[in-house]
DOBA-778062 format. One record per residue (C-alpha): x, y, z; residue in three letters. Coordinates in steps of 0.1 Angstrom, whole numbers, padded with zeros to 4 digits, always signed. Layout:
! residues N
XYZala ...
END
This chain:
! residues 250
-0199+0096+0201unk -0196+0095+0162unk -0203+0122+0139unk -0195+0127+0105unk -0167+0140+0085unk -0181+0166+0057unk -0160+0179+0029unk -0150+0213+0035unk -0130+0218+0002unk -0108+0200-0024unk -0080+0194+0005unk -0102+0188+0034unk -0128+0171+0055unk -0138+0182+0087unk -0161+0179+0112unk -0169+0182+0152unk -0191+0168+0177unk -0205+0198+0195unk -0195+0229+0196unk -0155+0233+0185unk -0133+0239+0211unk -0102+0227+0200unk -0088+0220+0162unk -0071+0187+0146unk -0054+0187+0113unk -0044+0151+0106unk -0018+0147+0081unk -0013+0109+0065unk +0019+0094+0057unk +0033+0088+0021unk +0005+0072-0002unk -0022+0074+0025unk -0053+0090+0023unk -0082+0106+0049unk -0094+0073+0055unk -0061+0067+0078unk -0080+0089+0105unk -0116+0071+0095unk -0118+0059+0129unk -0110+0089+0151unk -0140+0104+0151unk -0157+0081+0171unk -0124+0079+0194unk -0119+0117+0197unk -0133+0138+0230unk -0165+0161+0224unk -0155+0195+0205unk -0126+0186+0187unk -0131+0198+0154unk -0110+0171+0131unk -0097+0181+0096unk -0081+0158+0071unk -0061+0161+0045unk -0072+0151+0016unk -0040+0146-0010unk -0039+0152-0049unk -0030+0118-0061unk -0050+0093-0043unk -0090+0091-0031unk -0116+0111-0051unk -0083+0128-0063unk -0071+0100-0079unk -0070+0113-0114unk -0045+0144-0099unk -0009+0151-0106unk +0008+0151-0068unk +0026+0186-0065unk +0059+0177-0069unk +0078+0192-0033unk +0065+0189+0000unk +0073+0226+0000unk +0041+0229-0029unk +0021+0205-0008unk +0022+0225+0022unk +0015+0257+0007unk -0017+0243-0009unk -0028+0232+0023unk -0024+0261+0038unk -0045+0279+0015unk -0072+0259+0019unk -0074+0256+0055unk -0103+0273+0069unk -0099+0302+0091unk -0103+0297+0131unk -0099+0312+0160unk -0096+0276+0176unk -0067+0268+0196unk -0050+0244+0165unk -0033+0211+0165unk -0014+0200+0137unk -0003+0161+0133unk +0014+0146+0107unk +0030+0107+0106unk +0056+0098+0088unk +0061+0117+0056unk +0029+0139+0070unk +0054+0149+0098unk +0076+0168+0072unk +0044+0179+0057unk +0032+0191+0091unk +0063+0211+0099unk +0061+0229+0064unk +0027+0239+0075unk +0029+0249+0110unk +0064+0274+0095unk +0036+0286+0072unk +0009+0299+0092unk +0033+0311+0118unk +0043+0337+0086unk +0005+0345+0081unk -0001+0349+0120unk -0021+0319+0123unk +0008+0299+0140unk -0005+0264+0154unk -0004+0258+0193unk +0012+0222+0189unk +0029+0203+0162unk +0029+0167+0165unk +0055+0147+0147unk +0053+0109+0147unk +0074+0083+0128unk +0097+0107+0109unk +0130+0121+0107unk +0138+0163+0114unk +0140+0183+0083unk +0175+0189+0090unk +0180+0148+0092unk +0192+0137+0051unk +0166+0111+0039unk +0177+0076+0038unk +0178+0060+0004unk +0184+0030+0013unk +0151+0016+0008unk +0131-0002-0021unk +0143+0010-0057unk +0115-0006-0078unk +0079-0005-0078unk +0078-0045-0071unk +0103-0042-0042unk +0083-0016-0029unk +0051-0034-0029unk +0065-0062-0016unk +0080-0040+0015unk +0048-0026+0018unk +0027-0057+0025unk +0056-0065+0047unk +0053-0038+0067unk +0013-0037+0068unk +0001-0074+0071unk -0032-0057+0084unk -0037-0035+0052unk -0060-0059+0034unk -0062-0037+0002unk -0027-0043-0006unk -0031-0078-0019unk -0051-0067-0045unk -0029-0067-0078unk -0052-0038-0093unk -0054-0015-0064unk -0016-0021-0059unk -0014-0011-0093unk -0036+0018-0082unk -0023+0031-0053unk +0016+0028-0062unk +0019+0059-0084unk +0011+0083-0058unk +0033+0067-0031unk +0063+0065-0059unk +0056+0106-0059unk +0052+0110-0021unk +0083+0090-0015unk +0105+0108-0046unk +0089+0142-0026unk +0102+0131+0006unk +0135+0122-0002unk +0143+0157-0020unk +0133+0173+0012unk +0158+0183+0031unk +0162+0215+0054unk +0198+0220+0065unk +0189+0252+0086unk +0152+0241+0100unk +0136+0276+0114unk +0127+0267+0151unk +0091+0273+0156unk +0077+0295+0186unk +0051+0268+0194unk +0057+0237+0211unk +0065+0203+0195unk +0056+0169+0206unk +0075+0137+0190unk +0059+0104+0188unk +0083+0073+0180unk +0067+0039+0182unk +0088+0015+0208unk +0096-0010+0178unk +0099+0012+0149unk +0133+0000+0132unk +0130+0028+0105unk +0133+0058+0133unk +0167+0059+0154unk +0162+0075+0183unk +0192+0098+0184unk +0176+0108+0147unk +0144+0113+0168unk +0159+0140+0193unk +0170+0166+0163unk +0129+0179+0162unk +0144+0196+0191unk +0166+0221+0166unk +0129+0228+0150unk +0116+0244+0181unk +0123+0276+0207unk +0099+0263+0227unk +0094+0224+0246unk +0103+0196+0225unk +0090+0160+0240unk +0097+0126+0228unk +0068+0104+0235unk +0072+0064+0228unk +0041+0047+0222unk +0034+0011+0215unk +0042-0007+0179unk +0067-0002+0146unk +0067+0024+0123unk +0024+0026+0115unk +0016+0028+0151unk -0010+0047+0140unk -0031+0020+0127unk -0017-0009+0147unk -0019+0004+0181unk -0046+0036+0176unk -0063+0032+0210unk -0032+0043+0227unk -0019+0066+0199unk -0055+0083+0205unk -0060+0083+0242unk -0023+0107+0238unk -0036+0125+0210unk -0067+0132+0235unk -0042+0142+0266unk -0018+0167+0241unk -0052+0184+0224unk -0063+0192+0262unk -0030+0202+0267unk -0032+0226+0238unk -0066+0243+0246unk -0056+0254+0281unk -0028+0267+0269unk -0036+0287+0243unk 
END
């Protein structure tokens, strides 16, 4: 069943079908907005209250300066997320991961440590960012509609025009984070790595392990580096198994 996302606040939307038994915050990768997780609603099991993030930047935001660190970012979000007593699930993809770590580390210091963290598509915090990758905001628009032949919106000279700005920040953000000494968390950590994904090595992959004192799992799911949209019934039907997972142990 469907049901509808409402805005909580200036960084989040959230919503539930039936009464909450388990909490999602979904974190989008660089340049991406709330309307990444637009179809999990109707995909998710009854009583999982779903947050997204909504990022400065981008959206009904638009007209926002990004924070400049990931480190700002997180501790934004973290303000605004809405107290519970929920069992809590945090997910982040891609640049989110980072962003998901830096939030899970952040409640765990106000007492309000998460019972998961899922990290999909990214490298560990410890891991140096490659810079090997587009330079210019033409060779990064051309990578991106590479990399997204799905993503309609992208062929559209103005919206490209649009969107690029915030996705310049996220990626300047991402690439000046780097944690040489990641503090494990006491909550366990779940990796997803899509089977194709040429951007994630897998040896890179198993380093989330130094970010955890508890169970660290790799998980490979199907498709490249935005499994998340190209191959969501599968990313969901995990996401499903790992929130059940969460709420009886919490």
């Amino acid at each position: 069943m469907d049901f509808p996302l409402t805005r909580v606040n200036p960084w989040f939307s959230g919503g539930c079908d039936g009464r909450p038994r388990v909490r999602l915050c979904a974190l989008p990768y660089a340049g991406g907005t709330a309307a990444v997780f637009k179809d999990w609603p109707a995909a998710l099991p009854p009583g999982v209250e779903l947050l997204t993030a909504h990022l400065p930047g981008r959206g009904d935001r638009f007209t926002e300066p990004p924070p400049a660190t990931l480190e700002e970012t997180a501790e934004r979000l973290c303000e605004a997320l809405p107290p519970s007593d929920l069992p809590t699930v945090v997910l982040g993809h891609s640049m989110g991961a980072l962003l998901g770590y830096e939030v899970a580390a952040r409640l765990a210091a106000r007492g309000r440590a998460p019972n998961l963290l899922i990290a999909a598509a990214c490298r560990p915090p410890h891991v140096p960012p490659d810079a090997s990758g587009p330079v210019t905001e033409a060779e990064l628009a051309a990578t991106l509609r590479a990399e997204r032949p799905w993503d309609t919106a992208l062929r559209d000279e103005e919206l490209m025009e649009a969107v690029l700005p915030a996705l310049v920040a996220d990626i300047t953000a991402g690439n000046r984070y780097h944690r040489p000494r990641p503090r494990p968390l006491d909550l366990p950590l779940k990796v997803y790595i899509g089977a194709d994904d040429d951007g994630t090595d897998w040896r890179t992959t198993l380093g989330w392990r130094a970010c955890t004192a508890r169970d660290c799992e790799v998980v490979v799911l199907p498709g490249g580096h935005y499994f998340l949209e190209t191959d969501r019934a599968a990313v969901l039907t995990r996401v499903a198994a790992d929130l059940a997972e969460a709420e009886v142990g919490a």
